[in-house]
Every structure is written in C-alpha cells, then in structure tokens.
N, C-alpha and C positions, 0 to 999 in steps of 0.2 A: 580638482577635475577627476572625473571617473574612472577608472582606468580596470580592462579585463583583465584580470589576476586570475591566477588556477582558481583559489578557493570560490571567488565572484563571479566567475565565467559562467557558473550553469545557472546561478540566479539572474542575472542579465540577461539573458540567453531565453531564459524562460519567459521574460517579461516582455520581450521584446518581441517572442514568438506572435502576438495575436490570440493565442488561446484563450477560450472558455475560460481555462485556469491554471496561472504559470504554475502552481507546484503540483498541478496535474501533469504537466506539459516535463516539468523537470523530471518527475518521478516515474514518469513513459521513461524517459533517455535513460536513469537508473536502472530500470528494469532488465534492458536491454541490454546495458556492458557490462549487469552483471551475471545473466543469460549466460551471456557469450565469454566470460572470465570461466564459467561452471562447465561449458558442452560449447564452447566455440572453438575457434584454431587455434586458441593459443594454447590450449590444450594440458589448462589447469587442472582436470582431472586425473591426468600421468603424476601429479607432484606429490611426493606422502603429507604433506605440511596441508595441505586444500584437501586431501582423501582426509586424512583426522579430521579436520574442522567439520564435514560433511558428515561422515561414521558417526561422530555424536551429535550431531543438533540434526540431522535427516533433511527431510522435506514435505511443506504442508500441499495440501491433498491438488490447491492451483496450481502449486509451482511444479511439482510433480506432471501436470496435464503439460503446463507450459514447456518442459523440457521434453517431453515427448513430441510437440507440436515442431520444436524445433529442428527434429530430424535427427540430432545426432545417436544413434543407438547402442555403437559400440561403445561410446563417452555413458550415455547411460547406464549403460549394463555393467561397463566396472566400475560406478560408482555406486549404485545399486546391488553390486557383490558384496563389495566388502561394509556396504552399511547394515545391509541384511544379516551380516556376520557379528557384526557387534550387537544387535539388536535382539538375536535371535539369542548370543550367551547370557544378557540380562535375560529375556524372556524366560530361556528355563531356570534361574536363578531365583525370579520372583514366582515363576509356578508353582515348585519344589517347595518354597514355603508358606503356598497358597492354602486357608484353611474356610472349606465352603463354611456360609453363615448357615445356624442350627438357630431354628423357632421351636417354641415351644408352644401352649397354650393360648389362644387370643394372638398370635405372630409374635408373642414376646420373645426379644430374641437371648439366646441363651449364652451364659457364662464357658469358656472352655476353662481344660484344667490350670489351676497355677493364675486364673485372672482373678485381680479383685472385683471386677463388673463385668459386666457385658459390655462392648465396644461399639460405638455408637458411627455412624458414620459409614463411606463404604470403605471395602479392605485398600490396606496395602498397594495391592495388583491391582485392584480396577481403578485406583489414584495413579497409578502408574501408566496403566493405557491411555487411562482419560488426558493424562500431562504430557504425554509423548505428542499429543497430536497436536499442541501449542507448539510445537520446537519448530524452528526453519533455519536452514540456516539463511536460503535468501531472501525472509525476511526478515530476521536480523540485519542480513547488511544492511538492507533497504531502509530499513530502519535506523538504522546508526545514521548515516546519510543524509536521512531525513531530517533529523536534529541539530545538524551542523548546516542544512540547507536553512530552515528556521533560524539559527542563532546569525549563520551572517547574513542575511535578510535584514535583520532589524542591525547588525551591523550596517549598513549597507545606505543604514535611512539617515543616518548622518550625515552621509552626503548629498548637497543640496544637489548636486547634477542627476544624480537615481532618482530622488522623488517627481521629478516630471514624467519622467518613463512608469512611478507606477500609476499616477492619475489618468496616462495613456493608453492602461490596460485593461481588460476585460475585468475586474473583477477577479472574484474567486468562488469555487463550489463552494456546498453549506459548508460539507465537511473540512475541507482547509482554513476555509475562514473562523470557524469553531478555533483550530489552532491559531492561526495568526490572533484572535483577540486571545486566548487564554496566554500565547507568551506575553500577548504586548500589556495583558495586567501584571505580569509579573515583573519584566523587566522595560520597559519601556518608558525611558526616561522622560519627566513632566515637559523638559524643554521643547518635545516633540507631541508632544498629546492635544493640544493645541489645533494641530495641524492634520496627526494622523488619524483624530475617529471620525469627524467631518468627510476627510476627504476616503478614507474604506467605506464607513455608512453608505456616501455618494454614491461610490464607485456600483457597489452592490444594487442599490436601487435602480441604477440607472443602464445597468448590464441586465439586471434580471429583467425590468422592463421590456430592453431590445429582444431579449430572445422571446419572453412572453409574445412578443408581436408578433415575431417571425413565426413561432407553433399557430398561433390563433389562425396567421395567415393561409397556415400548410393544411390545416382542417377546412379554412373556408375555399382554399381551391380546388378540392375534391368535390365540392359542390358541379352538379353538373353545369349549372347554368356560369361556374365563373372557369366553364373550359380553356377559352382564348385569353382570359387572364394571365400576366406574367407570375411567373414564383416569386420575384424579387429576389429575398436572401432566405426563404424556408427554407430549399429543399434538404438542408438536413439539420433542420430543425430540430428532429424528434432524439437522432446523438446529443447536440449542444444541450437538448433541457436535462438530459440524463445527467450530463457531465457536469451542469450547474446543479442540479439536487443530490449529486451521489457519487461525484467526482469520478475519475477514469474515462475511459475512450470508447464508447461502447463499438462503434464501428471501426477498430480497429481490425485486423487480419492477423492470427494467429504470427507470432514472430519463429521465422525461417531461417535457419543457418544457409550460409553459400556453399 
C-alpha cells in the first residue's frame, strides 16, 4: 500500500494536484521553500554556512529578479554585500592579469612573449565572466531536488497503488517528459516497460489532445458570432498550452514574502 513518506510526499502530491504537469506543479512548490529558505523569515541569509554557499555560486539573472519580486530587501542587500565582496576580489585578481588580444596582419592574432603560439580561443577573463553567469546557487538546489524528485518517481512505479494515480494525470510538458523517457531508458526496469510506455504515450496524446480543444475553443469564441457561447473549460487555455509546450506557470504572480 502506498504510503506519504517525506521523500514521496511531493511526488504524490504533485500528481494528485491536477496539473498540466506534476513536475511542473512539484518544482513551482520547490521554487518557493527555496525562495523562502534564501529571503523568507527564517532568515537564512543571517547564517554564515547559507552567506558562503551564496558568496560563491551567486545568482542567475531569474532568480536574482525573483528575490527582488519577493520584497525582502534588507535580506537582499546583505546577501548581495558580501557576494559582491568576493566577487569583486576575483574580479581584480583576474583583471590584473588580463592581457588584451594583439592582431596583427589579416586579424592574425599575435604571439606574446615567452609563448610558444598564439592562443586560440577567448582569454582567461572573458571564460571567467562568461562562467560566472552559469553558477546559481537556487538553481542548484533546484536542481539537486530535481533529481531525487525523478529517481523516486520511477521509485515509486513499483508500487502498484501509484500507477493508478499516474494514468489519472494530466500528462506531462514536452520538456519533463523529454526526462522522464530519458531516465526511464536508463534505468527502468523491463518488468515495468510493458506497462509504462503504453500508458505515458497514452497519457500524453490524450492530454495534449484536451487542451488542443480547449485553445481551439478560446479562438473560436472570440468569434463574434459565437458571443452567447459557453467557454466550457478555455478560458485559460492559452497558460495550459504554454505549460504543456514549455513547462512552468505562465500565469503565475510574482511570489511575495508576508
């Protein structure tokens, strides 16, 4: 029998929501307590142990907007003090031995002293800025998360009480389901294969279908002539088809500290 366990709770949870796409639905919830672990009350950002992990991995350019959205500023601004402070001693570190590139002839570019060639490729420094803007640290976690929300998933499908709850679900965006097939070739034992590309295939057809109606519908009722027409289940159609082509919430509302 099935049973909500910590590690199971948000995949159940997710499944059981109705959504478009439970690891869209699950990785909304992620997003959120880990928001709120960074800039919410609990007031992770006072801790040096969360100021280090933050000071070197930073934040990419969403998450960054997203912690702003949420209000808290003072929680911002010292964690944004002291990452600018680490960031800014590599910066003059890698400036200091930054050596512009020298063309010659035709743009060829030229040897400095002491090299055996000319060095191909861009310097040092601008591999450095370019790689800085990969680092997050919330998406890291999110990502970690993500991987263990995937592994016990297919954990999960061994039990015969879960697999009703996922043929009862919507489906999944492309992009998740891109991963749920790429773990389930790797690890997804033959006992279960049987069963499971049948019934995802299904699922996906038969979800993408429904919402394909429901958009078709939301265009034909802007038709004047079909004014007194019901909506049925369009009217927000035009989220659902985003969230099944390209996963996420589009019509969500910037997330707010209390």
């Amino acid at each position: 029998m099935l049973r909500a366990q910590l590690d199971t709770y948000p995949i159940l949870e997710a499944f059981k929501s109705g959504d478009e796409c439970p690891f869209c639905f699950a990785m909304r919830e992620l997003e959120r307590r880990s928001m709120e672990f960074v800039v919410g009350p609990s007031s992770s950002y006072m801790q040096r142990d969360t100021r280090a992990l933050t000071d070197k991995a930073g934040f990419c350019r969403r998450h960054l907007k997203a912690m702003y959205d949420y209000g808290n500023f003072l929680g911002d601004a010292l964690i944004l003090q002291t990452h600018q402070e680490k960031l800014w001693e590599e910066y003059k570190a890698k400036a200091a031995a930054y050596k512009p590139v020298r063309r010659g002839l035709f743009g060829i570019r030229k040897k400095e002293a002491g090299e055996e060639k000319a060095p191909e490729g861009p310097s040092e420094f601008s591999l450095w800025l370019r790689n800085r803007k990969k680092k997050c640290f919330l998406c890291n976690r999110v990502a970690d998360s993500y991987d263990r929300y995937m592994e016990t998933f297919f954990y999960m499908l061994k039990d015969k009480d879960f697999r009703p709850v996922v043929e009862e679900s919507k489906g999944f965006c492309l992009d998740h389901f891109g991963d749920v097939l790429e773990y389930a070739e790797k690890k997804l034992p033959d006992s279960l294969a049987d069963w499971f590309y049948p019934t995802v295939f299904g699922i996906m057809e038969k979800n993408m279908e429904r919402v394909k109606a429901d958009l078709d519908w939301f265009i034909t009722k802007h038709d004047y002539r079909n004014h007194d027409a019901g909506w049925k289940t369009s009217r927000d159609a035009v989220p659902r088809m985003m969230e099944k082509l390209c996963g996420g919430h589009p019509s969500d509302p910037p997330l707010k500290g209390k």
